[in-house]
C-alpha positions in Angstrom: -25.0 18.6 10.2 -22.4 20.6 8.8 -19.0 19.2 7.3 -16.9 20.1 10.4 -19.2 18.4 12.6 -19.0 15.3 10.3 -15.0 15.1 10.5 -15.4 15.4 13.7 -17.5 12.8 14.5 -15.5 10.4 12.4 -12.6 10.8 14.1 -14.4 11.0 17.5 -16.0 7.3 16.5 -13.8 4.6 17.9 -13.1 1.6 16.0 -13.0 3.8 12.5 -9.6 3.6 12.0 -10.0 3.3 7.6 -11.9 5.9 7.4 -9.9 7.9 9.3 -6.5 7.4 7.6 -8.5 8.4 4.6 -9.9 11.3 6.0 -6.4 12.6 7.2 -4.9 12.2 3.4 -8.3 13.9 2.2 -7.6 17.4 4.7 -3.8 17.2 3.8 -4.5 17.0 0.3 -7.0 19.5 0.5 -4.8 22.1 2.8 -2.3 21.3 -0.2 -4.7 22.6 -2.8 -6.0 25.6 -1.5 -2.0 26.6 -0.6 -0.9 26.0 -4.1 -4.4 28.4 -5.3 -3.4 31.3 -3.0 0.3 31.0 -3.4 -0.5 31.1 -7.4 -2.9 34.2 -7.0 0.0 35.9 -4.7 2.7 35.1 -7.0 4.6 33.7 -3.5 6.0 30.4 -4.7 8.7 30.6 -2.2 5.9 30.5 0.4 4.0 27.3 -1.1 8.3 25.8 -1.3 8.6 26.8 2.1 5.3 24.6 3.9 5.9 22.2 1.6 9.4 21.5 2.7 8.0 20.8 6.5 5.6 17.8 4.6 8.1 15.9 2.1 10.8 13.5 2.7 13.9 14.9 1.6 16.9 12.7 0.5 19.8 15.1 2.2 20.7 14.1 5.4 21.0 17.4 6.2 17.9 18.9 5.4 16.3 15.4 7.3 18.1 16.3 10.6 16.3 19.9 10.3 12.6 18.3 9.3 12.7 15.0 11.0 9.0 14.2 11.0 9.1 14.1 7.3 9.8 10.4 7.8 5.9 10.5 8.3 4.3 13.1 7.3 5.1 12.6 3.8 2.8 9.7 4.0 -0.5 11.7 4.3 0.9 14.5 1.6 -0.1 14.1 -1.8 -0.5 16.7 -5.2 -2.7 15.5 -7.8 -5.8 14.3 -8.2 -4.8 11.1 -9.6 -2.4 10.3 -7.3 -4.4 10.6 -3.8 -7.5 9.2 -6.0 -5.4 5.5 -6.4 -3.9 5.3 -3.1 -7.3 5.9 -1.6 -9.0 3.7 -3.7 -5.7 0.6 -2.8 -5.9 1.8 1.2 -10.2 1.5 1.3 -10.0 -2.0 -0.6 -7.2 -4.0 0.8 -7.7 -1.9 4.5 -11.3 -3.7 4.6 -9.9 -6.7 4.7 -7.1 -6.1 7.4 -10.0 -4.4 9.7 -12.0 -6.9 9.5 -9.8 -9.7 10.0 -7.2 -7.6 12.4 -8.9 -4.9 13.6 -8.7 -1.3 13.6 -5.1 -1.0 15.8 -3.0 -3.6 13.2 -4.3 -1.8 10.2 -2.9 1.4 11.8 0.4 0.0 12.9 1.2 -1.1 9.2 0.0 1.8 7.4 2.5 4.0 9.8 5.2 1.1 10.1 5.0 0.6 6.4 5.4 4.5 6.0 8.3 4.6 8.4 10.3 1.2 6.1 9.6 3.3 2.8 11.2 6.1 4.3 14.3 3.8 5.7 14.6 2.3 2.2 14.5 5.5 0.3 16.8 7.5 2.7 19.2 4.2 2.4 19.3 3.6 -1.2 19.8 7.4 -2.1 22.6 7.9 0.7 24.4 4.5 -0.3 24.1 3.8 -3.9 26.1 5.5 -5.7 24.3 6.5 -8.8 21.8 7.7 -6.4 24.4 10.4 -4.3 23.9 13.2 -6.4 20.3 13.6 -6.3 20.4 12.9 -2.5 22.9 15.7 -2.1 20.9 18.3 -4.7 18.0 16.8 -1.9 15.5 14.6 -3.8 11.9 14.7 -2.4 9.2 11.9 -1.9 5.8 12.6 -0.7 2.6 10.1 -1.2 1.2 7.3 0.9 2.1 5.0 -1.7 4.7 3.7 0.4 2.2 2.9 3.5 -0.7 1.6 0.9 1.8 -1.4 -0.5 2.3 -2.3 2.8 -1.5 -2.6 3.0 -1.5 -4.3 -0.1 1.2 -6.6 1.0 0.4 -7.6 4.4 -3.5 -8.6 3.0 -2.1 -10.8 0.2 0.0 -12.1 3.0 -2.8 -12.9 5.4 -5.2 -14.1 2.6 -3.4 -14.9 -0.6 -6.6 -16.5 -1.9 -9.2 -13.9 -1.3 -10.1 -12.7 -4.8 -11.0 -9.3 -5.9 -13.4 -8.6 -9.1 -11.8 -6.6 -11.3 -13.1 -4.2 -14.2 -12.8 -6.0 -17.9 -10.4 -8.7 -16.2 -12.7 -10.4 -13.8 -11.8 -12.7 -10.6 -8.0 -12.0 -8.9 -6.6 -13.0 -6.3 -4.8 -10.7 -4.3 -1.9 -12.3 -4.0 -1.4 -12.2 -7.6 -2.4 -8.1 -7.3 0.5 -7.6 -4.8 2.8 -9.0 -6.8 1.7 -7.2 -9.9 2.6 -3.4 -7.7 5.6 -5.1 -6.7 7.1 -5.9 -10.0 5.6 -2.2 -11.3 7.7 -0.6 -8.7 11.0 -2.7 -9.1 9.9 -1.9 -12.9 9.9 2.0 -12.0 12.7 2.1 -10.2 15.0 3.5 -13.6 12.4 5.6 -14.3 11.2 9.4 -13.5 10.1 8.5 -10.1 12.7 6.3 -8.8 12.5 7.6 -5.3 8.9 6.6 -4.9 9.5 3.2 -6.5 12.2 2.5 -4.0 9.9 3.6 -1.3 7.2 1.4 -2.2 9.5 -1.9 -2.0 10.3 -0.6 1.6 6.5 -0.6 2.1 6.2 -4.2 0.6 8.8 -5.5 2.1 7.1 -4.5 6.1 3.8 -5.5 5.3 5.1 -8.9 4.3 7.6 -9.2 7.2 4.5 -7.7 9.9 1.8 -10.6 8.7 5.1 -13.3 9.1 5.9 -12.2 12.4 2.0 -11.5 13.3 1.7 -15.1 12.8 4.6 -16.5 14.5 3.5 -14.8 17.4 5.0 -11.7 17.1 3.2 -8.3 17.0 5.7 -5.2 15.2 2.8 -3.2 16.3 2.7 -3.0 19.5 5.2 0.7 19.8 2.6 2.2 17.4 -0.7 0.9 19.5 1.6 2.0 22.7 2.2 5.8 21.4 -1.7 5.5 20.0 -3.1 4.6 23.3 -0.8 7.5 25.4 -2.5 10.2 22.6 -5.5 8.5 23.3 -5.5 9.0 27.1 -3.8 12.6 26.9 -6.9 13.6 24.6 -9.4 11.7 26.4 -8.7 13.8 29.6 -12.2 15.6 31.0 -12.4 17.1 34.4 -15.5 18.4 33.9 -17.3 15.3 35.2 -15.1 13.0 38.0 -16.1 10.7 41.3 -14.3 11.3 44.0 -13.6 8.2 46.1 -13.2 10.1 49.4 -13.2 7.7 52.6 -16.6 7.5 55.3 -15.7 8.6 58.6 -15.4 5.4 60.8 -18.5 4.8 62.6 -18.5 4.0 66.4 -18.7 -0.2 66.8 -21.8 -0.2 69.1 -23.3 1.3 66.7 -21.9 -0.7 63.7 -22.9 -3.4 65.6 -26.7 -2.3 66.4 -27.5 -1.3 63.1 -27.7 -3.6 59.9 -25.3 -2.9 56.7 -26.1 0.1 54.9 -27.3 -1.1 51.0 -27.3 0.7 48.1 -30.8 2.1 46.6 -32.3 0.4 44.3 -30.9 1.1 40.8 -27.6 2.8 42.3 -24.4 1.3 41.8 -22.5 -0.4 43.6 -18.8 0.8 45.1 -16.8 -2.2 43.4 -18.3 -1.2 40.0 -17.6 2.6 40.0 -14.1 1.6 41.5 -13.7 -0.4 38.1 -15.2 2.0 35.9 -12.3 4.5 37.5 -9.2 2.2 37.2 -11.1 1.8 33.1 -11.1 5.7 32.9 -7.4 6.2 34.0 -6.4 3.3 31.5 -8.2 4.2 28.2 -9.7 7.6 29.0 -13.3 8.5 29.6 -14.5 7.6 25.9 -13.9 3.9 26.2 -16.6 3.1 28.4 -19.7 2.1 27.4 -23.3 3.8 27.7 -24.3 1.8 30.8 -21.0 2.3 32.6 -21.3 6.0 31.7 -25.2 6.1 33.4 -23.9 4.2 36.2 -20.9 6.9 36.4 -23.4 9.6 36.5 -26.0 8.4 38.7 -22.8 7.6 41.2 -22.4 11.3 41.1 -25.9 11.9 41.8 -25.2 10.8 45.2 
């Protein structure tokens, strides 16, 4: 199986929502790469400035209102090794945890809401404070997932403060004293060279805290992301190749009705209440949600 046919598959799986966030930062970073090698060889920086302007969060109001889905995209953008390697690394460890215990959907609402509050505190902080104005107005980049990764980080300590982690030459941690540990880095960082990411991460910290808090008070922040997830879902989902057409029987005379007994299905066909509820489950969550026997019954319905 070839690498193309493995993305695709992964991203095809339902219920693989880690690995999938992951795989998204891997073909951005990658994309990243090979631009930088060819606009090197070319000697066409402007070209590489150019893309990369359409992927980073800038600072300037103005240049936001032109490249508004920088409030995201910068999220799945990274350059350097290092830097996609540790975010990665944060994202597959503490996502586990929020899978497993919250399933695939809530791990994707925080990752994107906690990209979206980095992005709200950056813009904020460098449009408000006043030491910040000048490099908002020469327009200041952020790019990284950093941001959506503390949430992560965050909302797991949140949700299971005691869970402990092994660490290399340090041993047992718990993860709540982990999350406060990037916390007090970034608040550290924030006078330093990459004060604009710092910031961004506290925004991050500050959702996935806020989300568990709510989460158990009864309150999902989730639900717009799973709303605008499920209408992709079901505008991807779409196949007319294959459909069952509930078309109605001609009425058939009452002496005769009466004369002869019901009509019943053959044996191992099913039955009209089931493929009407396998079509209402199609038009909610699109032909990939059903499962293998509701896709054989689907098919032998067809057959008909």
């Amino acid at each position: 199986m070839s690498i193309v046919q493995d993305i695709r598959t992964a991203f095809n799986r339902r219920d693989n929502a880690l690995v999938q966030l992951i795989l998204l930062n891997v073909l951005v970073f990658a994309a990243v790469v090979l631009l930088e090698a060819i606009t090197y060889l070319g000697q066409a920086a402007a070209a590489q400035v150019l893309v990369m302007r359409q992927l980073e969060l800038s600072a300037n109001l103005g240049v936001l209102l032109r490249h508004p889905w920088t409030v995201l995209t910068y999220a799945f953008t990274h350059q350097g090794f290092f830097h996609i390697l540790f975010n990665m690394l944060n994202l597959y460890w503490f996502g586990q945890l929020l899978r497993e215990y919250l399933g695939d959907r809530r791990l994707v609402s925080i990752y994107v809401l906690g990209a979206l509050a980095g992005a709200a505190v950056f813009l904020l902080a460098y449009n408000l404070i006043p030491i910040l104005r000048p490099a908002a107005d020469a327009g200041q980049m952020v790019l990284g997932a950093s941001a959506a990764v503390t949430a992560v980080i965050v909302a797991a300590a949140t949700l299971l403060p005691d869970y402990t982690f092994m660490l290399i030459l340090i041993g047992p941690v718990k993860i709540k004293w982990i999350a406060a540990a990037v916390v007090l880095i970034s608040l550290a960082g924030v006078n330093s060279n990459n004060t604009g990411g710092e910031i961004a991460h506290l925004g991050g910290a500050l959702l996935g805290f806020v989300f568990i808090k709510q989460l158990q008070a009864g309150r999902d922040l989730g639900r717009p992301v799973q709303a605008v997830g499920n209408w992709f879902a079901r505008f991807s989902n779409r196949q007319p190749a294959m459909r069952v057409s509930r078309s109605e029987r001609r009425p058939e005379p009452v002496a005769a009705a009466a004369a002869s007994p019901a009509r019943k299905p053959a044996p191992g066909q099913p039955l009209q209440d089931e493929i009407d509820t396998i079509l209402d489950k199609i038009s909610r969550s699109g032909y990939e949600s059903l499962s293998k026997e509701e896709k054989q019954k689907l098919f032998r319905a067809s057959q008909q």
